[in-house]
N, C-alpha and C positions, 0 to 999 in steps of 0.2 A: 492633366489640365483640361479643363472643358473647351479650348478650341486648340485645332494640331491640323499640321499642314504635312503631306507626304509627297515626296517626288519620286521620277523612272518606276510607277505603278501607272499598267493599262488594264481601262474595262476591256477586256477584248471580247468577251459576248454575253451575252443574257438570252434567256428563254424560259417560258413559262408551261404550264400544262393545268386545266381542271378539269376534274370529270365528267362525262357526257351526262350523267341523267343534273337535269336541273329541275328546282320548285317557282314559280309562276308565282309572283305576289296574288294574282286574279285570280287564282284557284284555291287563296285560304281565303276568300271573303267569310266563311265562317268564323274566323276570330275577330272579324270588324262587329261585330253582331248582326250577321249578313245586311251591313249597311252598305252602300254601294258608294254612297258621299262620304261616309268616312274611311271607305278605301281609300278613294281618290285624294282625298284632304293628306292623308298620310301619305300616299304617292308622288304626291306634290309638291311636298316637303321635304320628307326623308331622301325621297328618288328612288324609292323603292323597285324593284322591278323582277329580276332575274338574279337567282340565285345558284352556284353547283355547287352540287354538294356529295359527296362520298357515300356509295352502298358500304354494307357492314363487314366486305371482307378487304374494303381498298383502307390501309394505314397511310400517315404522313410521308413514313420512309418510301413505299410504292409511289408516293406520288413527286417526291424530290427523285427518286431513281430514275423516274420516265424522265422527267426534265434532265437530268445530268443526262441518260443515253441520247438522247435528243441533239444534247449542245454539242458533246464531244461527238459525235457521227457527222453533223452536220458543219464541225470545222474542222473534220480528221485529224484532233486530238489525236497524239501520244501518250496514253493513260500515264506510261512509267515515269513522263516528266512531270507527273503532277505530284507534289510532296507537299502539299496540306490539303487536309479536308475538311470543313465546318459546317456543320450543319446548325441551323437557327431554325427553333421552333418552342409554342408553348403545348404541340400536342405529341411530342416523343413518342414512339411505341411503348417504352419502356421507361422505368426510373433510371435503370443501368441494366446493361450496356448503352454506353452513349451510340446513339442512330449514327454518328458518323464512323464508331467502328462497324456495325452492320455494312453500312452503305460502303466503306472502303470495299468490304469480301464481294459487294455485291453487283460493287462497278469494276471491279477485275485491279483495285488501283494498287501501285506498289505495296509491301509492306513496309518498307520506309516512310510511309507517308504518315506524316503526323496527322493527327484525329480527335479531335475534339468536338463538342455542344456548345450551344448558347441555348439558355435556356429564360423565362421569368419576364421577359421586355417585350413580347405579343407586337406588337402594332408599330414598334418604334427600334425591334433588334434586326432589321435587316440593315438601317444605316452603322449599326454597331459592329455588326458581325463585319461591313465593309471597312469600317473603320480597324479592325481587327487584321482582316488581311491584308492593308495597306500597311499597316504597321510590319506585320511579317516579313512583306517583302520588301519594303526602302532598310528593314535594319538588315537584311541580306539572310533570314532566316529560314527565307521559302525566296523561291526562286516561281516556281506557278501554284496558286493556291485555288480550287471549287471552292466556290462556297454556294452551298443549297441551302433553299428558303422555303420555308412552307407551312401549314397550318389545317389542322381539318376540323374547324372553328363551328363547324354547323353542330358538333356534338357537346360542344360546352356549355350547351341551356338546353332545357328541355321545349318541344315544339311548341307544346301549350303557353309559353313566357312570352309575352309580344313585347314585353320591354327592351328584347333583345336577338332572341331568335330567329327573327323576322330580316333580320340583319347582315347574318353570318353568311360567307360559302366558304367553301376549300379551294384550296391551290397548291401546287407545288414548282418552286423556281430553283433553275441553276444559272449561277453568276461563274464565269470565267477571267482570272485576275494575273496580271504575272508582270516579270520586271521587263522595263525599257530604258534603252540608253537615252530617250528624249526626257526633256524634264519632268512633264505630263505633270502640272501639282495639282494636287487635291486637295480641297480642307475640311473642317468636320466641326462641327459644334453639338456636343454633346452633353447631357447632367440630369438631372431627375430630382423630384421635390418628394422624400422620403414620407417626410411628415403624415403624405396624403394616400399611404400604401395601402389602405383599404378602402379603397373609393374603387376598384376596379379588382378582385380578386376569388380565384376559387378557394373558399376555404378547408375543404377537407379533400384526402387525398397524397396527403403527402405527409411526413411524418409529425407533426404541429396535432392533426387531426387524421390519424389512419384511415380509411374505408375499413369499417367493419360491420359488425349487424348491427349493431344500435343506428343506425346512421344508413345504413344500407337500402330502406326501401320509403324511407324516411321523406316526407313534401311536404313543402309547405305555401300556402297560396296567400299571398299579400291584398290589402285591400282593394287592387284592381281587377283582381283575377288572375295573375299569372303566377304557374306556376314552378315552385324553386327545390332545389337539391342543393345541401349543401356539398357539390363535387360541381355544380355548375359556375362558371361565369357571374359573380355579383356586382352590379355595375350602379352604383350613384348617378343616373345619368345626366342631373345639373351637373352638380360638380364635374362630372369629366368634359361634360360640354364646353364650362365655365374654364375649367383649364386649356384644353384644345385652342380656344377660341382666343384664349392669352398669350399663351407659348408659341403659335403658330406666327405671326404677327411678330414676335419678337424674336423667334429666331430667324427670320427668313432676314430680319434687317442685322442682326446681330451675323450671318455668315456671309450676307452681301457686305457687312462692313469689313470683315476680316478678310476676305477674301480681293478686297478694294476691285467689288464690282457693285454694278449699276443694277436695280432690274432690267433696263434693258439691252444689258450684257447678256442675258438669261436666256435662253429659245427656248425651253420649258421646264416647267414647275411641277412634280414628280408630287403630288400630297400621296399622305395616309387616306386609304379612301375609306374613312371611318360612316358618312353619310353624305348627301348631297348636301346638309344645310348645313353639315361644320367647312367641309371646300368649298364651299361660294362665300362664307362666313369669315374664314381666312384669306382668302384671296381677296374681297370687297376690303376688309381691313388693309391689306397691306396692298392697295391701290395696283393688284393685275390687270392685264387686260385680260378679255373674254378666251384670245386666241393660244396665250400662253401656258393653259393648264385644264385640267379636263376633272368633271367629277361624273362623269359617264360610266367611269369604270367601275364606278359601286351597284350603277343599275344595271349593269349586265352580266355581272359576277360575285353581288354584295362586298363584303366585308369582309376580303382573306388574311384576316391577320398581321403575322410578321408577312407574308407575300403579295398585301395588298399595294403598295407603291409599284416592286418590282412587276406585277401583274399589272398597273397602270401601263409601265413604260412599254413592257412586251406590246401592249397594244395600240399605242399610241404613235409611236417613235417603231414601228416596222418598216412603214411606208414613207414616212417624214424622221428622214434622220434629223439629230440635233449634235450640235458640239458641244453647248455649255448647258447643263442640267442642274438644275437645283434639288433635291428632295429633302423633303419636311417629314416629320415621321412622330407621332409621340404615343405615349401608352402604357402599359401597365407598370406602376412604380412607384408614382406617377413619373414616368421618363421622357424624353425627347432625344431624336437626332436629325439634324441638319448636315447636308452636305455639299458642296459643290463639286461636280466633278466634270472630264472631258471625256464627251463618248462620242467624238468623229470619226474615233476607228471601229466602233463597238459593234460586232453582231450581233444583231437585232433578229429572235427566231419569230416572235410572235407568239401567240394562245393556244396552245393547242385541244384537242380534248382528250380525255385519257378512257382508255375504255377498261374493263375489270377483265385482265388474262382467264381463260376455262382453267380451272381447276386451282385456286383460290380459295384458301380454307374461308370457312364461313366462320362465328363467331361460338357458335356450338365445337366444329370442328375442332379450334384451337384450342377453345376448354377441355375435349377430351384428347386434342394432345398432351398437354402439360398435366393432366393428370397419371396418363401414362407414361411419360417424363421424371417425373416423382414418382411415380413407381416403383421403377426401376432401381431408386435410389443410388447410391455411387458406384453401381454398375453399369452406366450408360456407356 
């Protein structure tokens, strides 16, 4: 059912991590047509600003990993009480093996721990993935569930693409979940409008449209000049606007109604930080005040995906705890999730920056391991 309510589930922490090198809006004025007023016009609006974004040997799982060691070090986690692990992202290392069995071998977690992907929902499956672990543990199936969030979004368009590019960074988030004898409810409003599934989608790459050589080196430059792959990122940007700007609005009243709260039950409002002009866009719609929600966090870390909310809160709510949080979330699908939940107990780590460990295959490297790999044939 598209709204569910869970009890005895606690946030018990959250924590973020992006990487240290980042890209300066003000250092590609080259793609404005070194105009300097239509930087600023676009800075204006979008909120453009600061972006991190992943060298070629840091993956998604490196960057949920630092987040997961982060959280559990920093609240002296017992790995072996953790028995689920999920990981949420649209930029997987891999097709299969699902990242959450890597990352179980990689955080030392039980093998009892069950392990699973969320995979396809970008921008709007980190309320999902929550909704998923809440589910786990009110039905008594996990007892403490990770759930890591992350996204390494700057590589899904090509730099040249300012429709979209100009947009992205990377993050990686660990949420810590687990049962409590208090009632702690939570609700959730969830659903996605099918119809509209290619308004927002990479088309090849996956088995629909393989990557191979016909396809492989393959661009194409649209009437404004940017340029596309079909393995990047295709994005209708009315239309997703046009939905954003609908669904945000209506679900924030549709889980304040279920939840039989007020806005000003709310201490803050957790958006998708997709741009600055779609969060002032939805918040101006559904009548917030200035104080209760922030779209700052896209101009200082762009648009991290499924860990762009969770990268809001990290930053937001470090310093200023909150009890009653809303997040709004929507995205590829075209999907949305809404949640209300209690974070008065929640550890809050904050942003961190992630640096690239020495000796970290480069992208060459990896190529000629897995050649050597297959070599070997089934004598590894």
């Amino acid at each position: 059912m598209p709204k569910s309510k869970f009890n005895h589930v606690i946030i018990s922490g959250i924590t973020a991590v992006v990487p240290e090198y980042f890209i300066n809006i003000d250092d590609e004025i080259e793609f404005f047509n070194n105009d300097p007023k239509l930087l600023e016009r676009n800075k204006k609006i979008l909120g453009l600003g600061k972006r991190h974004v992943a060298d070629d040997r840091t993956t998604n799982a490196d960057l949920c990993e630092a987040a997961a060691h982060d959280l559990l070090s920093e609240m002296n986690v017992d790995k072996d009480t953790i028995d689920a692990l999920i990981v949420v992202s649209s930029s997987h290392d891999y097709h299969y093996p699902a990242s959450a069995c890597i990352l179980q071998g990689r955080l030392g977690l039980n093998e009892e721990c069950s392990c699973f992907d969320l995979s396809g929902l970008a921008c709007s499956a980190y309320v999902h993935g929550l909704w998923l672990a809440h589910s786990l543990i009110a039905s008594g199936a996990s007892h403490k569930c990770l759930l890591l969030t992350g996204d390494i979004s700057s590589i899904h368009s090509d730099r040249r693409n300012r429709n979209s590019n100009m947009l992205f960074g990377d993050a990686g988030t660990a949420t810590l979940l687990e049962y409590t004898d208090a009632e702690n409810t939570a609700f959730f409003y969830t659903g996605s409008r099918g119809k509209d599934w290619d308004k927002l989608i990479a088309p090849a790459g996956g088995y629909a449209l393989p990557m191979q050589a016909d396809i492989a080196s393959l661009e194409i430059t649209d009437t404004t000049g940017n340029v596309w792959r079909l393995c990047d990122d295709i994005m209708k940007g009315l239309d997703v606007f046009k939905f954003a700007t609908e669904i945000g609005p209506k679900g924030i009243q549709e889980i304040l109604s279920f939840s039989g709260k007020r806005k000003e039950d709310v201490d803050y409002f957790a958006f998708h930080q997709a741009n600055k002009q779609i969060v002032r866009s939805i918040a101006m719609y559904s009548g917030l005040s200035k104080e209760t929600y922030s779209s700052e966090t896209f101009s200082m870390y762009g648009n991290c995906g499924a860990a762009a909310v969770t990268t809001d809160i990290c930053r937001q709510l470090k310093d200023l705890p909150a009890k009653t949080v809303c997040l709004a979330t929507f995205g590829v699908g075209l999907s949305w999730g809404f949640a209300l939940v209690d974070m008065a107990q929640t550890y809050v780590g904050g942003v961190r920056l992630y640096k690239t460990p020495t000796g970290k295959m480069t992208r060459e490297e990896r190529i000629a391991y897995w050649i050597s790999y297959f070599k070997d044939g089934n004598n590894a």
